[in-house]
N, C-alpha and C positions, 0 to 999 in steps of 0.2 A: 400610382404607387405613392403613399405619405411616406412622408421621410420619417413619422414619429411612430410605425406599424412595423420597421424593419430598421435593424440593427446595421452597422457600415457593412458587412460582407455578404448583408441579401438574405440573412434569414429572418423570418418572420417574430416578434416580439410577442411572447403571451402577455396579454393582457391580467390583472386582478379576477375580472368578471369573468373570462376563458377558463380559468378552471375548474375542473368539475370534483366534487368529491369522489374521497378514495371508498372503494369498496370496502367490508371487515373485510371478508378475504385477500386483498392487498394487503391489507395492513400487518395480516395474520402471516402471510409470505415473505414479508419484507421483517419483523421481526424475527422469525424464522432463520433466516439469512442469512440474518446479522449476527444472529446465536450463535449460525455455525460456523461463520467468519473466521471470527472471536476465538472461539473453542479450537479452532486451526490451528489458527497465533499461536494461544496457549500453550498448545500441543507440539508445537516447533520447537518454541522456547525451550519449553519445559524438557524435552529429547535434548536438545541442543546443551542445559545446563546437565543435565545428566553424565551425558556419554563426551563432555568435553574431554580432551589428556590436555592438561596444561604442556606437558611435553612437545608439543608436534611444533612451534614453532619456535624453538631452540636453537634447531638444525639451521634452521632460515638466518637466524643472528648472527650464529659461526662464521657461516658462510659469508653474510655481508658484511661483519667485520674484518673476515679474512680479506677480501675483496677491496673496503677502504684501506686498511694495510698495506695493500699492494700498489694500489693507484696514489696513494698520497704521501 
């Protein structure tokens, strides 16, 4: 076993020469992918700034000022 063919915990190091070209269709799947990643994200976000109520955590501030209030 070289010590310069494997990394300290025993897996094997690809070499430059080791790789082989990606197929179009990888290429085409992996942009693909990414698109729809992406387009998720967006999609959270964008839900997420939508349907926010600035209201909801108000209630939570009451509360833990009331709480500091009390203890201090």
């Amino acid at each position: 076993m070289e010590r310069t063919g494997f990394e300290p915990f025993g897996e094997q190091l690809v070499s430059a020469t080791d790789t082989q070209a990606q197929s179009r269709s990888s290429k085409l799947l992996l942009r693909v992918g990414t698109g729809v990643f992406w387009t998720l994200v967006a999609g959270v976000v964008l839900a997420r700034a939508v349907f926010f109520e600035p209201g909801v955590y108000d209630s939570f501030g009451h509360v833990a000022s009331l709480a500091k209030n009390l203890l201090f």
